[in-house]
C-alpha atoms as one frame of an Amber mdcrd trajectory, in Angstrom:
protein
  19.819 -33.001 -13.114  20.426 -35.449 -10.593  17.906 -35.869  -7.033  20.179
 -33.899  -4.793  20.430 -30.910  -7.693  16.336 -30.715  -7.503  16.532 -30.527
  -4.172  19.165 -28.138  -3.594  17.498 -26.338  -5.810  14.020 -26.591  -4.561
  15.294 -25.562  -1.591  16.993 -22.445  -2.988  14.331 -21.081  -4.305  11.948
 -21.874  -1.322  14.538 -19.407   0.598  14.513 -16.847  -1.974  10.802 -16.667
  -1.572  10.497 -16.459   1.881  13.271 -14.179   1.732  13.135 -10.432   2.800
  15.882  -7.999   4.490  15.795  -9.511   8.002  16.842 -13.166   6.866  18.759
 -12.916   3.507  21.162 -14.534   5.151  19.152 -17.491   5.590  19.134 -18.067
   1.566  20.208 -21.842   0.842  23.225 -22.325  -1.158  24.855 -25.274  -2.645
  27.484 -25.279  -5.717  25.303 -26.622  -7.816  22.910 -23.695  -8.116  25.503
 -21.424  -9.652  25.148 -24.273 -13.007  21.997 -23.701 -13.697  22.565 -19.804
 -14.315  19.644 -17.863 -13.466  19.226 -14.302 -14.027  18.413 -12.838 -10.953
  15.932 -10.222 -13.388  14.266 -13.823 -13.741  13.908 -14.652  -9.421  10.285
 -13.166  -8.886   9.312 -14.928 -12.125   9.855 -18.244 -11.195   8.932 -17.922
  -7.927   5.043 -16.623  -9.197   5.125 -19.460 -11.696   5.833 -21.921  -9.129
   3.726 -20.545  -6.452   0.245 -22.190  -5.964  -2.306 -19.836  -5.220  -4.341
 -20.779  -2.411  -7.727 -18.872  -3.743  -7.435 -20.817  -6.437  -7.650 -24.576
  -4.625 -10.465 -26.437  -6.593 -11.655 -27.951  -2.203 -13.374 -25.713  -0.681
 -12.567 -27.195   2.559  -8.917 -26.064   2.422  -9.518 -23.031  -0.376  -8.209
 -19.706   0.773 -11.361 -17.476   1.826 -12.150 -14.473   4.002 -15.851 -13.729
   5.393 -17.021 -10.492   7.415 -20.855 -11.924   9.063 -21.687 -14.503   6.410
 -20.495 -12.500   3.589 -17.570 -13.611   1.236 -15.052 -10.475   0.659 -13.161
 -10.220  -2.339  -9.062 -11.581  -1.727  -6.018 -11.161  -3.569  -2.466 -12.665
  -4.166  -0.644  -9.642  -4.042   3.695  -8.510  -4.201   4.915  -7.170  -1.148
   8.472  -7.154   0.768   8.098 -10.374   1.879   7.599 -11.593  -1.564   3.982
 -13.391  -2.519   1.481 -12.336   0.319  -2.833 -12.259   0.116  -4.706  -9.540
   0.786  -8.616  -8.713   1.533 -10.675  -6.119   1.988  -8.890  -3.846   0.766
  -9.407  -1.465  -2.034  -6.004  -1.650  -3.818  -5.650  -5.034  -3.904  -6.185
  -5.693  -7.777  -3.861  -2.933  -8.529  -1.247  -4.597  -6.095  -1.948  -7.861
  -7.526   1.325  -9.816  -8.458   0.625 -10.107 -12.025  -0.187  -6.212 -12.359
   3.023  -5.349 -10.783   5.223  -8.035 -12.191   3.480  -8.280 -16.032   1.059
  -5.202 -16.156  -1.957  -7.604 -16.614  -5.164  -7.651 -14.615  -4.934 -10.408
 -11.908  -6.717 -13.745 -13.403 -10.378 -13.662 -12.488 -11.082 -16.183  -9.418
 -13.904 -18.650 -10.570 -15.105 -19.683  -6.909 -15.817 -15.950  -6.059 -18.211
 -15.911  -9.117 -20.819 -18.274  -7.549 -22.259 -16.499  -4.758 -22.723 -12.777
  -3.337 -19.139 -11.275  -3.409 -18.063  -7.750  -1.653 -14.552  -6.137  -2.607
 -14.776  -3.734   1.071 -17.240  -4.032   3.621 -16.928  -0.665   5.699 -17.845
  -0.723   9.502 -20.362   2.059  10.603 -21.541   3.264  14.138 -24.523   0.600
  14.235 -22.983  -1.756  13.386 -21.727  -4.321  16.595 -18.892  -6.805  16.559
 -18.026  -7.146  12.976 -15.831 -10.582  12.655 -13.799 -10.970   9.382 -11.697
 -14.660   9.344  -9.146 -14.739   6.869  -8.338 -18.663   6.934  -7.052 -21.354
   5.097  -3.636 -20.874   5.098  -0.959 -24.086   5.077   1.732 -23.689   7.508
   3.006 -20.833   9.372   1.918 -17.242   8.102   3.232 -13.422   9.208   0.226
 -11.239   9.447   0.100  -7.685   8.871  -3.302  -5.725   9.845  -4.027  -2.843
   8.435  -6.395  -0.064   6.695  -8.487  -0.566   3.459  -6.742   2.345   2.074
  -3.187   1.455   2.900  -0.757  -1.774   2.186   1.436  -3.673   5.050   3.959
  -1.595   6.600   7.256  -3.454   6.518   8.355  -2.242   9.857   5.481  -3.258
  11.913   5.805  -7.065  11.794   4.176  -8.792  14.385   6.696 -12.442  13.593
   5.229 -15.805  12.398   2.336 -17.729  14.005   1.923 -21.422  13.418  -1.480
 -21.627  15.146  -4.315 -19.112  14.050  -4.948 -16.150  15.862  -7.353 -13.480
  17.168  -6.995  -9.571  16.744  -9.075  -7.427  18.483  -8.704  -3.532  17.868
 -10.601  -0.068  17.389 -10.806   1.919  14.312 -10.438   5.600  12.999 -11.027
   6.870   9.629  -9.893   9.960   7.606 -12.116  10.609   4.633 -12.537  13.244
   2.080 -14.904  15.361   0.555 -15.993  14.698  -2.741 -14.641  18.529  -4.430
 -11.644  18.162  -1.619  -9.071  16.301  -4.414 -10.217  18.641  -7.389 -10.527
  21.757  -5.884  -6.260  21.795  -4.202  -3.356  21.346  -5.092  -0.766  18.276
  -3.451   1.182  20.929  -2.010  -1.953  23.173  -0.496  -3.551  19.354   1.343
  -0.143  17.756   1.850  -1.224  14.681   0.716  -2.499  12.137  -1.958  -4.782
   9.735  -3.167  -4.191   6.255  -5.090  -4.357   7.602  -8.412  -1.517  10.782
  -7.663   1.002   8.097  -7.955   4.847   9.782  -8.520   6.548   6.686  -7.431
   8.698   5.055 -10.754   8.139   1.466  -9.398   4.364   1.578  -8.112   1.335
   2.381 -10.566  -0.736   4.200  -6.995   0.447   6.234  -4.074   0.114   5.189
  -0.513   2.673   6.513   2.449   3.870   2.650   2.766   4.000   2.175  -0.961
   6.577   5.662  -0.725   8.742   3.989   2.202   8.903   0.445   0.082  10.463
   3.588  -2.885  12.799   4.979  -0.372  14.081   1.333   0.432  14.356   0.490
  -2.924  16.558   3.455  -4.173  18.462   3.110  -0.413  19.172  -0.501  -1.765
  20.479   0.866  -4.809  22.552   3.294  -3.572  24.033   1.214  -1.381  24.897
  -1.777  -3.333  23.933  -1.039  -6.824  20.717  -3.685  -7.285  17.478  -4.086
  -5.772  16.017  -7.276  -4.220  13.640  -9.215  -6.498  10.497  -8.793  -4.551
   9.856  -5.496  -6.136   8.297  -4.651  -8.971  10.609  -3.500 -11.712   9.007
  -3.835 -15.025  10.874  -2.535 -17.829  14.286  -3.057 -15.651  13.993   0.131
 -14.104  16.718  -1.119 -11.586  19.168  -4.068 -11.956  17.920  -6.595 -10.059
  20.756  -8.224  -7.170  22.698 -11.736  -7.299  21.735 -13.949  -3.986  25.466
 -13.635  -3.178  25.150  -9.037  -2.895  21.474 -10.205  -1.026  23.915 -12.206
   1.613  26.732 -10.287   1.212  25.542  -6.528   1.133  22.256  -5.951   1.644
  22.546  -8.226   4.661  24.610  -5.476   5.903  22.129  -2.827   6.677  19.611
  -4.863   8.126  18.659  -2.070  10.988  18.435   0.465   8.113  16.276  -0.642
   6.151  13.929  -1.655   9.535  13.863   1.767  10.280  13.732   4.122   7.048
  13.880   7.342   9.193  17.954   6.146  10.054  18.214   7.302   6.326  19.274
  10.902   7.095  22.825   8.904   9.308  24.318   7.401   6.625  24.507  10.721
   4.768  23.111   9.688   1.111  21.553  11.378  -1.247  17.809   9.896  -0.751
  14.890  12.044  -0.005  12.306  10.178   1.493   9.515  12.538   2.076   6.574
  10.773   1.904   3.131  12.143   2.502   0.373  10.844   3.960  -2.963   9.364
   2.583  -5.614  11.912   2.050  -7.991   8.669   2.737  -6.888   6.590   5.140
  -8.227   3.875   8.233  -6.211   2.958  10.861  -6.826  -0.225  13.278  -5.611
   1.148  17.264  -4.990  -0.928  20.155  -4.359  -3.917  18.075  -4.529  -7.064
  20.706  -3.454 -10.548  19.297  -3.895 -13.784  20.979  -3.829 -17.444  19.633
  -6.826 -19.791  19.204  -5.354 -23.136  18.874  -8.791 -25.189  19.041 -10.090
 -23.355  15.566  -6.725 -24.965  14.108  -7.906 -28.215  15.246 -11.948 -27.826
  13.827 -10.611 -26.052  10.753  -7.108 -28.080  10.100  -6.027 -24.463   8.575
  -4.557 -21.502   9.565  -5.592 -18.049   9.757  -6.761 -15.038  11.286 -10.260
 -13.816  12.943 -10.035  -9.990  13.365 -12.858  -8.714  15.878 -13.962  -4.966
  16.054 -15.229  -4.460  19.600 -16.465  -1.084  19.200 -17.485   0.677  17.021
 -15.640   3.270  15.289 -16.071   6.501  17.337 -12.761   8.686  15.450 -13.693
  10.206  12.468 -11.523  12.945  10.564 -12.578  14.796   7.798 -10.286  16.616
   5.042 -12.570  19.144   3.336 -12.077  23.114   1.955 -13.419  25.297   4.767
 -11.849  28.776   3.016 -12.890  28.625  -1.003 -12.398  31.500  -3.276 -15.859
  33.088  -3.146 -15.096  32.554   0.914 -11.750  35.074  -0.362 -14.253  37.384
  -2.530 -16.772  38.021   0.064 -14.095  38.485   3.421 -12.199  41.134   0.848
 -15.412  43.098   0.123 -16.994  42.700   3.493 -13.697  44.610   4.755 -13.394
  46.644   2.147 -16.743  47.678   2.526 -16.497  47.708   6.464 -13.440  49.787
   6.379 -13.459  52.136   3.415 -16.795  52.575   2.854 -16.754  50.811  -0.841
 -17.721  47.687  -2.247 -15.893  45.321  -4.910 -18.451  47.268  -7.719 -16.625
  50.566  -6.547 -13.166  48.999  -7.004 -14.093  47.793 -10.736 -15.189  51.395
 -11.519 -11.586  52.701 -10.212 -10.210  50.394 -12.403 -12.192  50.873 -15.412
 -11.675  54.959 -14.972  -7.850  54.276 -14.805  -7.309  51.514 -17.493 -10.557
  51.698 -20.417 -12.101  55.337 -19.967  -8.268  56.583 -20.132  -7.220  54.507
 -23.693 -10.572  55.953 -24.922  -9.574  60.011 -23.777  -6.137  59.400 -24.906
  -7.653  58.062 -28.633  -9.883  60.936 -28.586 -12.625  58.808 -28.770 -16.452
  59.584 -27.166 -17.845  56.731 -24.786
């Protein structure tokens, strides 16, 4: 292979990795990539085996690392739409992980997170004031996506690249559960799910983004036979597409696959009903604004999220009618309105189904 073949080809694959369905036409070609042959099953492969993973960077000064107040929070290379991303605080991120969802293995264990106090979530509570969590040490230009601890990055709320690192300042809400809420009802009595309710084909959990990123995928299929590589696909569920249908088709439908609901115009067979998290936090009034001097103390990039206020918005799922709730409103009517009680209407039922086998065998009670 010759200098300008590496190239060409470092360059393709650079493309294909940064690749998603706003830029696909953006991919770098030359004729010498179509020599080499690659099985596009084989794109998502060599892009993890040739991406460096920045939690893993033996200088501390420049490792990947996320802090809320002092404390180091557990982070996580993780597979989403725009290909290799990181994660933190977040509770799905080992399940997420890129070698979970590309080789069903757990995610290699992170040897700098073993050597001093290490959280996986760190929750925000009403006495709490101004929790701070900085995400930094990126190289280069990064897209951020903020979101809830229960919940991945929703492809259609992209903010666009920053080069310099930046501030976010928002307020949060949470939906929780009861404990008895999950085993107690049905899906289709709470109208929604947790994690481990998963009935997506491509994702081993359930969250409402995790359903859209479904919908696109089978939307991508039906539309030009393939899926892109970024998704997980073990045991080729799906063939996986050439660059040429990601530049030549999928390119196509750039605004549909922005918007998922615009499903339902182009009249295909997709149902896309996905329901919402019965856990779930949410990050309002989401203000972003650059701090270029931290790039220049740091020489890194990142993010510093700030929560102002504390979280004030708190829904709660939880059974407020049970079954004994049932038993005792039927008997207190019963009892209110026909003068009987559930004991009377056992009797009436005895006298009419045992009493009358026994006077029908002739037998005595």
């Amino acid at each position: 292979m010759t200098v300008q073949e590496k190239i060409e080809l470092f360059d393709f694959l650079e493309s294909l990795a940064n690749s998603s369905y706003f830029n696909f036409m953006d991919i770098k070609v030359a004729p010498s990539i179509e020599k080499h042959n690659i099985d596009p099953m084989d794109y998502m492969n060599i892009i993890y085996n040739l991406t460096e993973n920045y939690l893993l960077v033996s200088e501390k000064s420049i490792r990947l690392h996320a802090i809320i107040n002092l404390w180091l929070v557990h982070s996580q290379q993780i597979l989403t739409e725009w290909g290799i991303c990181y994660s933190t605080n977040n509770y799905l991120i080992d399940e997420l992980s890129t070698s979970n969802l590309l080789y069903g293995k757990k995610p290699p264990k992170n040897p700098y997170e073993d050597t001093t106090e290490l959280y996986q979530t760190v929750s925000m509570n009403v006495f709490d004031q101004d929790d701070t969590l900085s995400f930094t040490g990126f190289k280069g230009p990064i897209v951020v996506y903020v979101h809830g601890a229960h919940e991945v990055m929703n492809f259609e709320r992209r903010m666009g690249a920053t080069s310099i690192p930046i501030e976010c300042i928002g307020k949060l809400y949470d939906i929780t559960a009861s404990d008895d809420f999950g085993k107690s009802t049905t899906i289709e009595q709470r109208k929604c799910r947790f994690p481990h309710e998963s009935n997506l084909a491509h994702f081993p959990i359930y969250t409402r983004n995790l359903c859209q990123q479904e919908c696109r995928i089978n939307l991508a299929y039906k539309l030009c036979k393939c899926i892109p590589h970024f998704y997980p696909n073990r045991g080729a569920l799906k063939p996986v597409c050439h660059y040429t249908v990601l530049k030549e088709c999928l390119s196509k439908y750039t605004g549909v696959f922005e918007n998922i609901n615009q499903i339902k115009n182009l009249s295909l067979d997709i149902k896309c009903n996905c329901l919402q998290n019965c856990r779930s936090s949410e990050i309002l009034e989401k203000i972003f604004s650059p701090i270029p001097t931290t790039e220049v103390l740091m020489k890194k990039n990142g993010i510093i999220i700030m929560m102002k206020s504390n979280p004030k918005i708190r829904y709660r799922r939880q059974i407020i009618f049970t079954l004994t709730d049932l038993l005792v409103s039927i008997g207190g009517t019963a009892g209110f309105l026909l003068g009987s009680s559930v004991l009377s209407a056992v009797e009436i039922i005895y006298y009419f189904t045992v009493r009358l086998l026994w006077h029908c065998f002739g037998l005595k009670e």
